[in-house]
N, CA, C and O atoms as CSV, one atom per row, in Angstrom:
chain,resi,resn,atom,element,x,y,z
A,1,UNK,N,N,0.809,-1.195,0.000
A,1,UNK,CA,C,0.000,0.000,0.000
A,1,UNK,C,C,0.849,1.255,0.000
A,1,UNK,O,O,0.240,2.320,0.095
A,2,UNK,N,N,2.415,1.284,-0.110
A,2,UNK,CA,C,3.210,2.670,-0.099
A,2,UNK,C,C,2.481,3.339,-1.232
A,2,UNK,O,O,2.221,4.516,-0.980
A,3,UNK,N,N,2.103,2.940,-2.343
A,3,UNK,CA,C,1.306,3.884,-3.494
A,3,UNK,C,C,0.710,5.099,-3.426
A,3,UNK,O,O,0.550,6.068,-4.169
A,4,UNK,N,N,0.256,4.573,-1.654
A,4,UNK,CA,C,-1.060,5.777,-1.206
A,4,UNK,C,C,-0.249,6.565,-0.204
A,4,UNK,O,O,-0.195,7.791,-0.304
A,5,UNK,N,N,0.401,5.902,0.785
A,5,UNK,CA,C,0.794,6.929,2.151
A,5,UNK,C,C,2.419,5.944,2.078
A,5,UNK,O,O,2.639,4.823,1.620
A,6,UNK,N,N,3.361,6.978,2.762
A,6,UNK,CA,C,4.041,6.109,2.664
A,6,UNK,C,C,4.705,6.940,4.240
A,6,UNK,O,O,4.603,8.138,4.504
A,7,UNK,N,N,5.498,5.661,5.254
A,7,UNK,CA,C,5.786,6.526,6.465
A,7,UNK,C,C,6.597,5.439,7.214
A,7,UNK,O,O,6.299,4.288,6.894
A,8,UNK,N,N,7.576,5.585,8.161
A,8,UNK,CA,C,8.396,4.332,9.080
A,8,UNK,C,C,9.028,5.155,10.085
A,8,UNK,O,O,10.232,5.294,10.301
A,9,UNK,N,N,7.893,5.757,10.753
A,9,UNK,CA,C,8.234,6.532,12.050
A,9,UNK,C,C,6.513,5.961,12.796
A,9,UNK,O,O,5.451,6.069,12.184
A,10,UNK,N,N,6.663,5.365,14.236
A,10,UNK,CA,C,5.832,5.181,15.329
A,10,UNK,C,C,4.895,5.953,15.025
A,10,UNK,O,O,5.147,6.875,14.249
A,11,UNK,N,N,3.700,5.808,15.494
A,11,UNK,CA,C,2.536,6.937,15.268
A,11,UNK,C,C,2.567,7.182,17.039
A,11,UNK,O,O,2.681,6.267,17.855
A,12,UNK,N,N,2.450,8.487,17.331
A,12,UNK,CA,C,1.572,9.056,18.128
A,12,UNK,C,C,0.409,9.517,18.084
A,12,UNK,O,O,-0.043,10.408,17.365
A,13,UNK,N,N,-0.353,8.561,19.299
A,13,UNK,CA,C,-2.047,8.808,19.192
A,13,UNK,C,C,-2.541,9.734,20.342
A,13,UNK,O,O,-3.728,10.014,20.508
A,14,UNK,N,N,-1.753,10.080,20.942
A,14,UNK,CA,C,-2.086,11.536,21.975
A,14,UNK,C,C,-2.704,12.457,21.435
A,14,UNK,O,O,-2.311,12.826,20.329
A,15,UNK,N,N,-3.909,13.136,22.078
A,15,UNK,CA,C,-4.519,13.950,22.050
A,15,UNK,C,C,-3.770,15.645,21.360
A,15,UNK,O,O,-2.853,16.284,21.876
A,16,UNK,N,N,-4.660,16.044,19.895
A,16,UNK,CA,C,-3.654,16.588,19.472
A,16,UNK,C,C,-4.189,18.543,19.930
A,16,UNK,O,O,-5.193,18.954,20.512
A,17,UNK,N,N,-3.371,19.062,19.530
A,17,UNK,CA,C,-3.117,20.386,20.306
A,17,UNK,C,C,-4.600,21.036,19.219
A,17,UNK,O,O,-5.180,20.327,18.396
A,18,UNK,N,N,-4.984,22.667,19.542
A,18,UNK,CA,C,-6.060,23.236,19.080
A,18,UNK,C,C,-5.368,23.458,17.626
A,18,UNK,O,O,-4.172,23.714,17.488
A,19,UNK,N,N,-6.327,23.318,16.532
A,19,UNK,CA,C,-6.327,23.164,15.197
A,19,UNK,C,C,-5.737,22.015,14.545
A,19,UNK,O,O,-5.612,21.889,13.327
A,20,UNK,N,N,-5.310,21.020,15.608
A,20,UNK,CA,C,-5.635,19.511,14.556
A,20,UNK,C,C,-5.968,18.512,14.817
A,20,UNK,O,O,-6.140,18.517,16.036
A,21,UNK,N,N,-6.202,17.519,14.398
A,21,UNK,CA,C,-7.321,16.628,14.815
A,21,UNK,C,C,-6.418,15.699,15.706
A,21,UNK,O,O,-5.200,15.525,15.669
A,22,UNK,N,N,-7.482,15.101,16.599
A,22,UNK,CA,C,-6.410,13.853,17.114
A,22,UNK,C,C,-6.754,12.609,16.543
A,22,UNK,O,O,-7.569,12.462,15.632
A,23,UNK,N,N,-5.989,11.550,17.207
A,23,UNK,CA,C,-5.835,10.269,16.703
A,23,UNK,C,C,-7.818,9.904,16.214
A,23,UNK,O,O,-8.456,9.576,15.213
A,24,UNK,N,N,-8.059,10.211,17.564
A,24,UNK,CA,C,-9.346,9.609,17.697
A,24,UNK,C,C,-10.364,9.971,16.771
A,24,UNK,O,O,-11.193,9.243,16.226
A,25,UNK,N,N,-10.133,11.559,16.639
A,25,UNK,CA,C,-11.174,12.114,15.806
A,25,UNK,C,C,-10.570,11.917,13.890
A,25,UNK,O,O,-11.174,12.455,12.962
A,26,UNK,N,N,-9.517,11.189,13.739
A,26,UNK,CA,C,-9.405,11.000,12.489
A,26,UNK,C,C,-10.017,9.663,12.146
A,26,UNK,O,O,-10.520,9.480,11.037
A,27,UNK,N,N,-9.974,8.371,13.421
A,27,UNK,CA,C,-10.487,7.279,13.651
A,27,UNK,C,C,-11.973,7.576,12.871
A,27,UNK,O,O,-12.389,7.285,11.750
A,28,UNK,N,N,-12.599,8.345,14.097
A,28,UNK,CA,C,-14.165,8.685,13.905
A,28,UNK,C,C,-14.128,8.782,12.246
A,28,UNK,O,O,-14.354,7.823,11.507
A,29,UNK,N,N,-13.756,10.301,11.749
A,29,UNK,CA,C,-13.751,10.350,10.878
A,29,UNK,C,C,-13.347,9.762,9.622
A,29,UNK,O,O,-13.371,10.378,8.556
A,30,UNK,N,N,-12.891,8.298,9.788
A,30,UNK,CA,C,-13.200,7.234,8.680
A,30,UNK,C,C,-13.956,6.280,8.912
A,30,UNK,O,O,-14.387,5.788,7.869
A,31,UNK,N,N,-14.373,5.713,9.981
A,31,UNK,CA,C,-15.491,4.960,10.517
A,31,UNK,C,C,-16.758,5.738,10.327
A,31,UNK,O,O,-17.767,5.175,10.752
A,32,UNK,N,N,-16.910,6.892,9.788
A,32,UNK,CA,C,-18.256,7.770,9.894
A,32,UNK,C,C,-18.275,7.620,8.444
A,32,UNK,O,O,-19.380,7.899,7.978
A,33,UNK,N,N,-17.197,7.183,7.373
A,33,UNK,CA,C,-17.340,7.199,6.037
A,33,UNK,C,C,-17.611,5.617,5.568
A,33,UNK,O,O,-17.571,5.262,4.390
A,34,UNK,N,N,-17.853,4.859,6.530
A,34,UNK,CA,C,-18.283,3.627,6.428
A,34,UNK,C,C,-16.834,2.426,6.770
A,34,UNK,O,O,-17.035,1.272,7.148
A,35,UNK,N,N,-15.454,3.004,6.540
A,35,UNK,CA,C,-14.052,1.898,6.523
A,35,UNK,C,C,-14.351,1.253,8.235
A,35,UNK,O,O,-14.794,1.803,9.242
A,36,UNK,N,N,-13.936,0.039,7.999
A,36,UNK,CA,C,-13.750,-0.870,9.401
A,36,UNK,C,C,-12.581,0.135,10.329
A,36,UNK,O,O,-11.584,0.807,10.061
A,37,UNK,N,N,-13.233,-0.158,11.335
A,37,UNK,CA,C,-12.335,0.271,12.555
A,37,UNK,C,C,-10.870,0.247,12.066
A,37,UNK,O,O,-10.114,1.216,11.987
A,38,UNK,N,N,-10.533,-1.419,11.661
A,38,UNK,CA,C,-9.345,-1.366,11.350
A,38,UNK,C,C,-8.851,-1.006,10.114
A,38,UNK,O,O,-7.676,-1.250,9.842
A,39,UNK,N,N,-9.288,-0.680,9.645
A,39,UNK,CA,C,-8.733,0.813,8.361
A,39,UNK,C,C,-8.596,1.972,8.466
A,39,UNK,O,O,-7.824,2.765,7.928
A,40,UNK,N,N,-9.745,2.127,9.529
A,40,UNK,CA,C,-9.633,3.702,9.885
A,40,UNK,C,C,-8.583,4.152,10.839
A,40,UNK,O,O,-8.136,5.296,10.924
A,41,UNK,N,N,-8.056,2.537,11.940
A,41,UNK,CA,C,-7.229,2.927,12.530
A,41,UNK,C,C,-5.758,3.058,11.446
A,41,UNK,O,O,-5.106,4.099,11.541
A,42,UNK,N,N,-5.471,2.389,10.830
A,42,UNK,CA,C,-4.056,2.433,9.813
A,42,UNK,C,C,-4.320,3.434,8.977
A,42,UNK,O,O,-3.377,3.692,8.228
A,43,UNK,N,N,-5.597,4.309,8.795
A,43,UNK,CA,C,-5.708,5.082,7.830
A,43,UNK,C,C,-4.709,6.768,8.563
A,43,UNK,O,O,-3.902,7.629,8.214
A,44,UNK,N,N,-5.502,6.339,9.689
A,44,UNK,CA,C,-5.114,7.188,10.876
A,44,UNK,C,C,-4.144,7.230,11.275
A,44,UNK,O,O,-3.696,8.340,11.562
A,45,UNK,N,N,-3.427,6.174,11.467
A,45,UNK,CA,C,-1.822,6.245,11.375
A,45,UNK,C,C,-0.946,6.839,10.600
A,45,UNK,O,O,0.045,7.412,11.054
A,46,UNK,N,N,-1.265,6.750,9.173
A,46,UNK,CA,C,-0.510,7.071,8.329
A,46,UNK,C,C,-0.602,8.901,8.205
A,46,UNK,O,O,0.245,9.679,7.767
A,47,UNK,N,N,-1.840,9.153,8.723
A,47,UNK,CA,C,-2.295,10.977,8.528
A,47,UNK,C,C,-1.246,11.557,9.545
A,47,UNK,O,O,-0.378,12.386,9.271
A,48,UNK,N,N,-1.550,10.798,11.137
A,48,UNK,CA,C,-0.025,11.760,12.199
A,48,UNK,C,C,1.314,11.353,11.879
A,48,UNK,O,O,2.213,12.077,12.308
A,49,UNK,N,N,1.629,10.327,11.203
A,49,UNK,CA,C,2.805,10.059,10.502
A,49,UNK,C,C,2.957,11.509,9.341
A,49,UNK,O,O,3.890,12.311,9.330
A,50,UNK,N,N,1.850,11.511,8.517
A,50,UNK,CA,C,2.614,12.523,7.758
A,50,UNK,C,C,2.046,14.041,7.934
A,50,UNK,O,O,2.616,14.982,7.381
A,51,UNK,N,N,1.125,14.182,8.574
A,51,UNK,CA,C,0.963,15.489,8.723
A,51,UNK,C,C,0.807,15.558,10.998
A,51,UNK,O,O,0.497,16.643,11.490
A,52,UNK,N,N,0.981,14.732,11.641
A,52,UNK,CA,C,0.532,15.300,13.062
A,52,UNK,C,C,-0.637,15.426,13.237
A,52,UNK,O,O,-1.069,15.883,14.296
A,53,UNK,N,N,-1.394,15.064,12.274
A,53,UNK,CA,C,-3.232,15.713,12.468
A,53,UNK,C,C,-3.496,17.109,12.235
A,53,UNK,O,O,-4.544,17.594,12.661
A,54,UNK,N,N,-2.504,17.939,11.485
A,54,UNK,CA,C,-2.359,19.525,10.980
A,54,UNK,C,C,-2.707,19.450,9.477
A,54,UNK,O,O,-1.921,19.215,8.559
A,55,UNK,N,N,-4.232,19.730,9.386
A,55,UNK,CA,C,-4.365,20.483,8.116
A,55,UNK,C,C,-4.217,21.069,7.576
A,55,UNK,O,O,-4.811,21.026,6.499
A,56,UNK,N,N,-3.035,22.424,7.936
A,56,UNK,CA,C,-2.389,23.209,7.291
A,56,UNK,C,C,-1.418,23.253,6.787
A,56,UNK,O,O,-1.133,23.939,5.805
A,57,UNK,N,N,-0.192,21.939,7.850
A,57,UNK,CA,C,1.094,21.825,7.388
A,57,UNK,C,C,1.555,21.538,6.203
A,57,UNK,O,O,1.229,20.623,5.446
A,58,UNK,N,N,2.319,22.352,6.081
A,58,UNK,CA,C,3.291,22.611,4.514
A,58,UNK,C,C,4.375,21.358,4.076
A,58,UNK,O,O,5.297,21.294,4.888
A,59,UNK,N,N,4.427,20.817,3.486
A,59,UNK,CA,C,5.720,20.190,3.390
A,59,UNK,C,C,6.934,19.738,2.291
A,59,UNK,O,O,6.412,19.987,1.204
A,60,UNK,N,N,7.788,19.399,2.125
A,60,UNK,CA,C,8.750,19.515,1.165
A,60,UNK,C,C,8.681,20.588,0.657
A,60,UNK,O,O,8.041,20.657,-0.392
A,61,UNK,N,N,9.348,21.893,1.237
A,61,UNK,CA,C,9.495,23.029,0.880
A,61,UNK,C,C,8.188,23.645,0.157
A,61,UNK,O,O,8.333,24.468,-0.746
A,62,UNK,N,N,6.767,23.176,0.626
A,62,UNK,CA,C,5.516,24.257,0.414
A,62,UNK,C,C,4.906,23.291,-1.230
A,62,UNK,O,O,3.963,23.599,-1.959
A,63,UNK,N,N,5.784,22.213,-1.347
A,63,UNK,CA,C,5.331,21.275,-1.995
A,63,UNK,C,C,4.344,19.953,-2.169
A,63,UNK,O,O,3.924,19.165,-3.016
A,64,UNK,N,N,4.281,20.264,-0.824
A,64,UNK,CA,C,3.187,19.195,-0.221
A,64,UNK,C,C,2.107,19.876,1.449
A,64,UNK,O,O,2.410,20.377,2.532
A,65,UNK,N,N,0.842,19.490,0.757
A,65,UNK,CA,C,0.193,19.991,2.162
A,65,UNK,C,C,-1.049,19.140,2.791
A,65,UNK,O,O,-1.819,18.357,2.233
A,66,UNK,N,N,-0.987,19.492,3.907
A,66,UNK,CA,C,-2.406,18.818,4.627
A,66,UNK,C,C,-1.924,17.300,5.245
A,66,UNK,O,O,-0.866,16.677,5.169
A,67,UNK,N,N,-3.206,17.029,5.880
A,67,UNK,CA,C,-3.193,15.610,6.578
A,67,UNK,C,C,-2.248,14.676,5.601
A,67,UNK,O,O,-1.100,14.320,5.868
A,68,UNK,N,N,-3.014,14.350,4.372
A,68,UNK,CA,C,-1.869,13.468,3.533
A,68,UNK,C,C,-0.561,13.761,3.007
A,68,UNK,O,O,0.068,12.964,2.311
A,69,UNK,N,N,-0.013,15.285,3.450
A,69,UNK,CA,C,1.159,15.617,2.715
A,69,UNK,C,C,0.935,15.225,1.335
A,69,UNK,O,O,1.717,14.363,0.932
A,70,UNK,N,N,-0.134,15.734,0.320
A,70,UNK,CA,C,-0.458,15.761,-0.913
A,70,UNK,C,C,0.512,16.493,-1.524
A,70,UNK,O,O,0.887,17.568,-1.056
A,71,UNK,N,N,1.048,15.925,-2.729
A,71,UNK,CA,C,2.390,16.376,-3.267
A,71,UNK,C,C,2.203,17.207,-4.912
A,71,UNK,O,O,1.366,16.833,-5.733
A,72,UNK,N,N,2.891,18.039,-5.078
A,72,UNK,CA,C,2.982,18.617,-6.396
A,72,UNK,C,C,1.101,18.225,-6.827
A,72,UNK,O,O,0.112,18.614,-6.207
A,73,UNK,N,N,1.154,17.342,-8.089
A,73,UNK,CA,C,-0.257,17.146,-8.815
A,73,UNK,C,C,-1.491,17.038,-7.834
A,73,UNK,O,O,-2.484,17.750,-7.978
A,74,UNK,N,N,-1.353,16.020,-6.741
A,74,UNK,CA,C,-1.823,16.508,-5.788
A,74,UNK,C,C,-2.651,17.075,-5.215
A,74,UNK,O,O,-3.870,16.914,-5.157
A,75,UNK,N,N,-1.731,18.034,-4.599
A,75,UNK,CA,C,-2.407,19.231,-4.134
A,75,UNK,C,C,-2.688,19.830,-4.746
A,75,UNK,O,O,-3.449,20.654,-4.240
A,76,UNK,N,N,-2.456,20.019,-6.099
A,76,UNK,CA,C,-2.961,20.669,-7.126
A,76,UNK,C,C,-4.511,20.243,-7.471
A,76,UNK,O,O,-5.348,21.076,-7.817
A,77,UNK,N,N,-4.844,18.546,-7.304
A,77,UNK,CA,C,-5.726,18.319,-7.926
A,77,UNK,C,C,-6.808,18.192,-5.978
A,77,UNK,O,O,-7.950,17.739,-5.903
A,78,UNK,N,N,-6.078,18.668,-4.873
A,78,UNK,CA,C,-7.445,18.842,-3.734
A,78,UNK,C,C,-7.442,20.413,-4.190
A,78,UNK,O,O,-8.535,20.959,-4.348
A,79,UNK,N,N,-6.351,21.082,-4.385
A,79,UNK,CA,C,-7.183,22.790,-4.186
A,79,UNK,C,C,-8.124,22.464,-5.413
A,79,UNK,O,O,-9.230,22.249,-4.916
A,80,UNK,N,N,-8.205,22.317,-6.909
A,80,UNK,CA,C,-9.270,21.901,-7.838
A,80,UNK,C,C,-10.671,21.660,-6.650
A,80,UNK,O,O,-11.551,22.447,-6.304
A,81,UNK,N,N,-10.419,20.346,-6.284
A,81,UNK,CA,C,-11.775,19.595,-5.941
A,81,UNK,C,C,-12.372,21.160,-4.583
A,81,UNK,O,O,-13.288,21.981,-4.634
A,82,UNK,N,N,-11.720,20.998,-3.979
A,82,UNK,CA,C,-11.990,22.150,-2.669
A,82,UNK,C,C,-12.702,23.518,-3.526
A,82,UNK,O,O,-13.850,23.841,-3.221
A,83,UNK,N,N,-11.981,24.263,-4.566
A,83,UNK,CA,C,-12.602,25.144,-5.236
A,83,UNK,C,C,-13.961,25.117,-5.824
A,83,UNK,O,O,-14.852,25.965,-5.858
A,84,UNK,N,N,-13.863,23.762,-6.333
A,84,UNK,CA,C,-15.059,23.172,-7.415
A,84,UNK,C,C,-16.586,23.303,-6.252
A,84,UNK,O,O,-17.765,23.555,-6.501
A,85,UNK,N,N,-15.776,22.964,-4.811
A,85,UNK,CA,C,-16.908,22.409,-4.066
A,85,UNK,C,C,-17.284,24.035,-2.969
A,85,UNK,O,O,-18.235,24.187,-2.202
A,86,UNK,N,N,-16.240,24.957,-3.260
A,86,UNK,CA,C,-16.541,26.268,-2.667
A,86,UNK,C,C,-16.215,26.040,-1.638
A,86,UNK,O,O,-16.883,26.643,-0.798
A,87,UNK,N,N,-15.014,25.054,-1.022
A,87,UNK,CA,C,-14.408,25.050,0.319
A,87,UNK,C,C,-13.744,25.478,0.478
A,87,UNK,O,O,-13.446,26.223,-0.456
A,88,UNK,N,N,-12.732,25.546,1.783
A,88,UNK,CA,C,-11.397,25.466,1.866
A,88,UNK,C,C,-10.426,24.228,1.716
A,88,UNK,O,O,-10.714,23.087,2.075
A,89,UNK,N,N,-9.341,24.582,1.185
A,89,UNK,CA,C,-8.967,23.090,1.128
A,89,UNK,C,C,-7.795,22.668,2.372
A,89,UNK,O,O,-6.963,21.764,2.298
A,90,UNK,N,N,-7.988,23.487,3.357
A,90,UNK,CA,C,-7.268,22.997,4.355
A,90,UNK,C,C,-8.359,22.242,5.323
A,90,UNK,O,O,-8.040,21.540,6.283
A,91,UNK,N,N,-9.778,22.525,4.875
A,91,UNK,CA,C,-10.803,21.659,5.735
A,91,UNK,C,C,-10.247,20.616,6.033
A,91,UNK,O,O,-9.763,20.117,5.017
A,92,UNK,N,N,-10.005,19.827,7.208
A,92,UNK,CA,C,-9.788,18.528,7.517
A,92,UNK,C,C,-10.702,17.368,6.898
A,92,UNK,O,O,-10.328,16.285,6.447
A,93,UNK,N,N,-12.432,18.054,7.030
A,93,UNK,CA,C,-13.112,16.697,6.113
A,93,UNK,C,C,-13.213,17.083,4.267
A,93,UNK,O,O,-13.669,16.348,3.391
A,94,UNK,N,N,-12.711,18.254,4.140
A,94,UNK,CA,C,-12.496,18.398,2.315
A,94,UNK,C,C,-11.126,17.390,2.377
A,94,UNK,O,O,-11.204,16.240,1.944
A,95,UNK,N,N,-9.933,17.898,2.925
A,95,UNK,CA,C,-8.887,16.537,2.539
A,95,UNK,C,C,-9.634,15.013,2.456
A,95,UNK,O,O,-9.686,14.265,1.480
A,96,UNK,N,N,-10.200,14.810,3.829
A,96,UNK,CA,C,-10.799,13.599,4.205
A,96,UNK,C,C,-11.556,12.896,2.859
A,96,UNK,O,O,-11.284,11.835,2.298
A,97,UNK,N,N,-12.461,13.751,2.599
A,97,UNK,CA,C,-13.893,13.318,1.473
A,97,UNK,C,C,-12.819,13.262,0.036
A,97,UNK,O,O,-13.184,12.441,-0.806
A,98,UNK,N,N,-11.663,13.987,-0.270
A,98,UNK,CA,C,-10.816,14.061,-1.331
A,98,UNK,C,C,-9.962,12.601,-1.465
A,98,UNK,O,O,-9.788,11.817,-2.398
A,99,UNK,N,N,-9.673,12.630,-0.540
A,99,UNK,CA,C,-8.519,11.045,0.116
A,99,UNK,C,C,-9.299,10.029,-0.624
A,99,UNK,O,O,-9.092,9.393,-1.657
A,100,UNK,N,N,-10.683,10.105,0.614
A,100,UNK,CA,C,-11.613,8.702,-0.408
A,100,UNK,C,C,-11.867,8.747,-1.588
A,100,UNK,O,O,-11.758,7.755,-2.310
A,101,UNK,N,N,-12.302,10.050,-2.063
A,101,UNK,CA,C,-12.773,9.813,-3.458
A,101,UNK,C,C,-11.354,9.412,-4.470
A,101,UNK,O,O,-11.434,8.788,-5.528
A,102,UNK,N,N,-10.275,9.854,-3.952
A,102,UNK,CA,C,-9.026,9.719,-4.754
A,102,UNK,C,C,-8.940,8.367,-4.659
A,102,UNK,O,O,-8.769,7.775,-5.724
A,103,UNK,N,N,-9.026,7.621,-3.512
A,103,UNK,CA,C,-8.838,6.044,-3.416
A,103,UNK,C,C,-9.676,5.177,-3.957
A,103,UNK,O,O,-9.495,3.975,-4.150
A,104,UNK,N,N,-10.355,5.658,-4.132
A,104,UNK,CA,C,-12.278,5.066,-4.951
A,104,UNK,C,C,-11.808,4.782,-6.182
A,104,UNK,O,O,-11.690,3.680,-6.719
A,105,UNK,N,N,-11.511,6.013,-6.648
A,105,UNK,CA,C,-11.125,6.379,-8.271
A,105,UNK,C,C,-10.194,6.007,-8.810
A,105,UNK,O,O,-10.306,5.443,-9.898
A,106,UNK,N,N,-9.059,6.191,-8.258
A,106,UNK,CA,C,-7.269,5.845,-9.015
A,106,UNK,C,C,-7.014,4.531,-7.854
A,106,UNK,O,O,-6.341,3.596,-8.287
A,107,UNK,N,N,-7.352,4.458,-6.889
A,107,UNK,CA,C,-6.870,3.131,-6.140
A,107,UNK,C,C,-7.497,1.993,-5.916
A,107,UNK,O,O,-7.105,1.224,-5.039
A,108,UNK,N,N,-8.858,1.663,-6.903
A,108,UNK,CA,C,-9.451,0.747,-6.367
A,108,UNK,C,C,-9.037,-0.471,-5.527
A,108,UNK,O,O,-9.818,-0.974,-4.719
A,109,UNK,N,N,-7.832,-0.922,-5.726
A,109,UNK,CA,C,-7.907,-2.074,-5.237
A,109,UNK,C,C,-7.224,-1.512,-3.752
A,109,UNK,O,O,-7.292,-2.418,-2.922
A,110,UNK,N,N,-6.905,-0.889,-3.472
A,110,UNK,CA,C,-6.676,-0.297,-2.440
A,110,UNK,C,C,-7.688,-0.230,-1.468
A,110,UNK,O,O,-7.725,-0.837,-0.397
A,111,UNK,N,N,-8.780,0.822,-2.086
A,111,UNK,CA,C,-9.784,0.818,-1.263
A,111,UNK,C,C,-10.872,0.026,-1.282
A,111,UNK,O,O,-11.934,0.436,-0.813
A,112,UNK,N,N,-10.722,-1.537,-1.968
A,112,UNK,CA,C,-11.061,-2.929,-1.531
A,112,UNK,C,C,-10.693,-3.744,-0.357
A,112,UNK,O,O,-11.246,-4.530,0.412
A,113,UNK,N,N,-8.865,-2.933,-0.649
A,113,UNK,CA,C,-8.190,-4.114,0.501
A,113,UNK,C,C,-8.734,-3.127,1.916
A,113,UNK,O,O,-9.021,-3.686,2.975
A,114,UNK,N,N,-8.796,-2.037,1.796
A,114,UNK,CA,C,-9.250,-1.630,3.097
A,114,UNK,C,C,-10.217,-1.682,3.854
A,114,UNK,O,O,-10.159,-1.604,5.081
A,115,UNK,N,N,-11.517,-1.861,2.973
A,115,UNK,CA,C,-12.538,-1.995,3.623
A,115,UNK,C,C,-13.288,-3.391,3.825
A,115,UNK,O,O,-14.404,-3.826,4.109
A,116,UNK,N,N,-11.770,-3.908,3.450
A,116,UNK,CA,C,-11.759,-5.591,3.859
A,116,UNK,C,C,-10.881,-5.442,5.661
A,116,UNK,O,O,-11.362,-5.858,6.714
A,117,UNK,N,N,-10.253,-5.112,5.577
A,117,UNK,CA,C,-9.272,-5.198,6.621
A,117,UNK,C,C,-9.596,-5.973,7.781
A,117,UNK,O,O,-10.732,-6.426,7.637
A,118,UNK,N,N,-9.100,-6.308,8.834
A,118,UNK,CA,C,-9.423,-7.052,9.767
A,118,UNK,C,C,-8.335,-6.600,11.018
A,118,UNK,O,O,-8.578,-6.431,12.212
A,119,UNK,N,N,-7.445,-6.511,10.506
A,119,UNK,CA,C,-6.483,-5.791,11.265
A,119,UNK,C,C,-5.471,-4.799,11.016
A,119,UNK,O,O,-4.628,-4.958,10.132
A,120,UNK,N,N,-5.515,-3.834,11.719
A,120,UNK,CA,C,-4.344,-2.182,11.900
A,120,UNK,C,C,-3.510,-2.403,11.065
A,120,UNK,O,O,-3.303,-1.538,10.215
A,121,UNK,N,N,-2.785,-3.606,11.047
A,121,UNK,CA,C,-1.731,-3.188,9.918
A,121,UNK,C,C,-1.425,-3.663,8.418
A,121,UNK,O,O,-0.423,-3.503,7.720
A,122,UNK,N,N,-2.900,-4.437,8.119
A,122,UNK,CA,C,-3.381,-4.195,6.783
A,122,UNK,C,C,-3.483,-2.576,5.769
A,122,UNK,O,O,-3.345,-2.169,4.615
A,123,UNK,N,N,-3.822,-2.094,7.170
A,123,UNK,CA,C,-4.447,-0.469,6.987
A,123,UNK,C,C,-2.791,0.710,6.399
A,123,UNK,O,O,-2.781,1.747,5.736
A,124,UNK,N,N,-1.949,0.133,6.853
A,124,UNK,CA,C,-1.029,1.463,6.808
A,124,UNK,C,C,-0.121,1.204,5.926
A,124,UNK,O,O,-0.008,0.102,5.389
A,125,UNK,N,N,0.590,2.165,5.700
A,125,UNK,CA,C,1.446,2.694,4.761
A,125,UNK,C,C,1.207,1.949,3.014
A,125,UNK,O,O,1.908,2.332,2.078
């Protein structure tokens, strides 16, 4: 699954500071989009792995942003969807609703194996 997220640093699931989400509420927020617990937990892993739960953070020199550290085309193609939809695209659930639909669309088998999952580390990287 590196295709989608890719990361080999521990996750911290501590409660995260004001303006980003924590472990739990990224949990929620893929279990509320229908993925098994255990997808949502590896899904969730992989988001404080690359962004901390900060929807704003910048990365590879302003080349990559948000929960998924969306890169070059990218982020190019969430600010598109975010515009199209009259959001912001640092919304935590515009990334969120973008992620799935990106995994729906270009990853199917991805987002087969996930919402098969059975256990956490089916789910990550």
């Amino acid at each position: 699954m590196a295709d989608f997220w890719s990361a080999d640093q521990p996750v911290d699931s501590t409660s995260a500071k004001p303006g980003k989400l924590s472990y739990n509420d990224m949990v929620a927020k893929w279990r509320a989009r229908g993925y098994p617990e255990a997808a949502a937990m590896g899904i969730a892993d992989n988001m404080m792995r690359e962004s901390g739960g900060d929807p704003t953070v910048a990365g590879d020199k302003g080349t990559s942003f948000g929960l998924f550290q969306h890169h070059n085309e990218r982020k190019a193609a969430l600010e598109a969807f975010a515009k199209e939809k009259g959001v912001d695209p640092s919304n935590p659930d515009t990334q969120i609703e973008f992620a799935d639909q990106e995994m729906q669309s270009k990853f199917p088998s991805l987002h087969k194996s996930l919402m098969g999952a059975t256990d956490r580390s089916q789910s990550e990287d």
